[in-house]
N, C-alpha and C positions, 0 to 999 in steps of 0.2 A: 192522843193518837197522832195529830199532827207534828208535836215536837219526838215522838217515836221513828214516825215515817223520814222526818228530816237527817235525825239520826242516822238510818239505816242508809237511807241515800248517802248523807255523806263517809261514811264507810265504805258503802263498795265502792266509791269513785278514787275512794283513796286507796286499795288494795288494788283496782284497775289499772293506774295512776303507775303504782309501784311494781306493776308487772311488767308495765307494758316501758317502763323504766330498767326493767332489768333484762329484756329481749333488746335494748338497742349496742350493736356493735360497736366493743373498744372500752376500754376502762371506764365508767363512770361515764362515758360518751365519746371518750377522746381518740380517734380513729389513727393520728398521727402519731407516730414516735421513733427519735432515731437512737443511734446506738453507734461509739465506739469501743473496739476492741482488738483483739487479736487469738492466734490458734497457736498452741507451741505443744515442743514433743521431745525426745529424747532424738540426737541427731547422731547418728552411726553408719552414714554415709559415704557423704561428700564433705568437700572442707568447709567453713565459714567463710562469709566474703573478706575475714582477715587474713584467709589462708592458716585458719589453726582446728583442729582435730583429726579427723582419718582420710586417707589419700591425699594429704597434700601434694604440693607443690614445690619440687618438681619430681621428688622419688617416690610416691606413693606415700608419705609416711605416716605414724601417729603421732600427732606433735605430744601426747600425754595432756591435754586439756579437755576438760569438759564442757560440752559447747550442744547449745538446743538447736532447733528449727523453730524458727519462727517467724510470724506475718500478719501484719498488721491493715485494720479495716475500719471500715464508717459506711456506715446500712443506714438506709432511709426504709421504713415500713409502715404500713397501711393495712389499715383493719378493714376487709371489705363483708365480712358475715361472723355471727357468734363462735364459729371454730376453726376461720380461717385469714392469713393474713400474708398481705403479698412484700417481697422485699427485694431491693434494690442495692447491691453494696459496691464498693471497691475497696480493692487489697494491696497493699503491696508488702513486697517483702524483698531483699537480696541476697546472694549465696554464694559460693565458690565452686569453679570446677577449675580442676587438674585434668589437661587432654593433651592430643600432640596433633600433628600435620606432617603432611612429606612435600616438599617442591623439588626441584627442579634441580641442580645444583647448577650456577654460573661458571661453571672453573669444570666441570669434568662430566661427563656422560653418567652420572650417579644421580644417585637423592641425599637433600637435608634432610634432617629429622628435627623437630621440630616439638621440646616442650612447652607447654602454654598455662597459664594462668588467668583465666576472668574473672570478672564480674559480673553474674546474669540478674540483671534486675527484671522482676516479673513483676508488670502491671496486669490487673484480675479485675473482670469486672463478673461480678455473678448477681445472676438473675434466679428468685425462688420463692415458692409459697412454702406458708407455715402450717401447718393442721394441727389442731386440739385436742388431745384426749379423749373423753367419750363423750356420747350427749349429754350427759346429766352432770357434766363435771369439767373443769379448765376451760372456761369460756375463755378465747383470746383475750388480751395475751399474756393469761395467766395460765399456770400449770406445764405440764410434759405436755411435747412436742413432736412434730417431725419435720424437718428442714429439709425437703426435695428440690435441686437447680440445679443450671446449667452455669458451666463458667467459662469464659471466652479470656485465653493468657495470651497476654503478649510480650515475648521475652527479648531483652535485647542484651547482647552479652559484651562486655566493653576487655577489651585486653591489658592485663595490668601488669605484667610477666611474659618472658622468654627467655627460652635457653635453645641454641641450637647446635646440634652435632654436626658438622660439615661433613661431606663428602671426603677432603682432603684431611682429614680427621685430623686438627688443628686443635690444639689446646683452648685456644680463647672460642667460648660459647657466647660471646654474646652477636644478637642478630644485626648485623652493619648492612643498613638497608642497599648499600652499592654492591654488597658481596652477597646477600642472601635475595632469592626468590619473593614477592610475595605472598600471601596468605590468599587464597583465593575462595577459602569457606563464606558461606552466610551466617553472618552473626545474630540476627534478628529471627526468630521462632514465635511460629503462631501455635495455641492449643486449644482442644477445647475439649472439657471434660462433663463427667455427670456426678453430684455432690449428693450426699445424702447428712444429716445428722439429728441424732436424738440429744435433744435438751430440755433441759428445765428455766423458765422464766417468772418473773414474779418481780410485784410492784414496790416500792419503799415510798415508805410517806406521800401516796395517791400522784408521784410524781415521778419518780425515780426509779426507771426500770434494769433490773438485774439477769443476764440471762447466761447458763454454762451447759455446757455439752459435748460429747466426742462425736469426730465428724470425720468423713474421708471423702476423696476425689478420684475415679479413675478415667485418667485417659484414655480414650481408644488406640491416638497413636503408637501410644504404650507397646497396645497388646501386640498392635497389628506390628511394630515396624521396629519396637525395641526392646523386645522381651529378652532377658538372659538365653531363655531355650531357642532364642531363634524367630524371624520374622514368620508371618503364615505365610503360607504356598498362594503366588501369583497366579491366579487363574488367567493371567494373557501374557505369560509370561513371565521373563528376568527384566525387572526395572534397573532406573539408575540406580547404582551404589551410594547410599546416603552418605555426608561424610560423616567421617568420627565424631566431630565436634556435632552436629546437628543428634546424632544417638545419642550422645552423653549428656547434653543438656534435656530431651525429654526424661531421659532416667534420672535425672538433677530434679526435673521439676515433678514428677509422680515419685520419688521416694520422699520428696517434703510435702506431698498432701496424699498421700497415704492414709495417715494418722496423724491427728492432735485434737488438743484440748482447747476448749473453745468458751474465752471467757470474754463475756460485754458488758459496759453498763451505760445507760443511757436516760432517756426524757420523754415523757410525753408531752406532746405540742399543743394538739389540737382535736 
C-alpha cells in the first residue's frame, strides 16, 4: 500500500510538473529570439535606386528590366504570455525616384525646369505585438499569426542626377551651379504608418526560428496629402502647397509597403 501510495504521488507530481511546464511562455522556456529578414514584391512603380525599370530617369521610361521592392530587417522579440509576443525591428531599404523642380531663372524673368534623380534611403523602425491563433493551439511563437504595429520612417533623399531646361532654352542641360538657381525643396521626410501582417512561424531543431507572411503599411499622410484623387478638403482652409519632390516621395515610399512577402529566419536566445 505504501509502495502504491508512493507510486501515485510520484505520478501526479510528474504530470503536474509537465503541465505547468507547458503553460510557461516561449519555446521550451526561451522568451527571447531575434530574427533577420526582409519583404519583397513585384515593383511596377518607381524606378530602382539604380535607375532601372518604370518612370525612370529622366523621361519617364521603362528601361525593359525586371526589378522587385525590396527591404531589409533585424527584429528583436519577446515572448511576454502563451499567445502573445512583443517586437522591436529596424528596416532599411533604398529606392529611386524620378521628379523635377522649378527656380528662378538667373539670366531672365522666367523659370528652370528642373529634372531630378535620387536616392531615398528609408530608415524604419517598427514597433509591434504578435498574437497566436486560437487558445487550444500556436502557442507563441509557433503557429499563424497576426503582426499589429506602428512604423516611424525616416527618409532622406540624396540627389544623384540632373538635367536642366533653361529659361533661355540653351542646348546644354547640365546644372552649372553659377548659372542655375538652387533647389530649395526638403530632402529629408518624416512618416509614420500602421502595419498589419498575417504569418506563419515555426521552430527548426528547438533553435532556429522560421517565419513568412504577406504584410502591408498605410500611411496616413498618404491618404491625407498624396492621394492620386486629390488631398482631403482643409477644414481651415488652403495650406502651403507641398512640393513636388515631398508628394512623390510619400507615394515612393507607400507603393513599396503596400504589399510584400515577408520572409525571416532567426534564433532563439534565451
Amino acid at each position: 500500500m505504501k509502495h502504491l501510495l508512493f507510486f501515485v504521488t510520484i505520478t501526479l507530481f510528474l504530470v503536474n510538473s509537465t503541465h505547468i511546464q507547458a503553460q510557461v511562455p516561449g519555446y521550451q522556456g526561451k522568451r527571447f529570439f531575434i530574427e533577420i529578414g526582409g519583404s519583397f514584391f513585384f515593383n511596377l512603380g518607381f524606378p530602382t535606386a539604380q535607375n532601372k525599370g518604370v518612370n525612370t530617369f529622366p523621361f519617364a521610361e521603362h528601361t525593359g528590366h525586371f526589378t522587385i521592392k525590396d527591404r531589409y530587417k533585424l527584429s528583436v522579440h519577446y515572448v511576454f504570455s502563451r499567445k502573445n509576443t512583443l517586437k522591436l525591428a529596424y528596416n532599411y531599404q533604398v529606392s529611386g525616384l524620378n521628379t523635377s523642380a522649378v527656380t528662378p531663372s538667373l539670366f531672365r524673368s522666367d523659370q528652370d525646369y528642373h529634372s531630378l534623380f535620387y536616392q531615398l534611403h528609408a530608415h524604419d523602425i517598427n514597433l509591434g505585438i504578435n498574437a497566436y491563433g486560437k487558445e487550444n493551439a500556436n502557442l507563441a511563437p509557433l503557429g499563424f499569426y497576426w503582426d499589429l504595429g506602428l512604423r516611424f520612417l525616416f527618409v532622406n533623399g540624396v540627389l544623384r542626377d540632373q538635367r536642366v531646361e533653361y529659361a533661355d532654352n540653351r542646348s546644354d542641360n547640365r546644372p552649372y551651379p553659377d548659372q542655375v538657381a538652387p533647389l530649395t525643396h526638403e530632402t529629408f521626410t518624416f512618416m509614420f504608418g500602421l502595419t498589419t501582417m498575417w504569418g506563419y512561424r515555426t521552430v527548426i531543431a528547438d533553435r532556429i526560428t522560421f517565419s513568412v507572411g504577406i504584410e502591408t503599411t498605410i500611411f496616413p499622410q498618404y491618404i491625407i496629402v498624396a492621394s492620386p484623387i486629390g488631398p482631403l478638403p482643409n477644414p481651415f482652409g488652403n495650406g502651403v502647397q507641398m512640393p513636388v519632390y515631398q508628394l512623390q516621395t510619400i507615394r515612393n515610399i507607400q507603393d513599396r509597403y503596400l504589399l510584400g512577402i515577408h520572409i525571416s529566419l532567426g534564433a532563439l536566445l534565451f
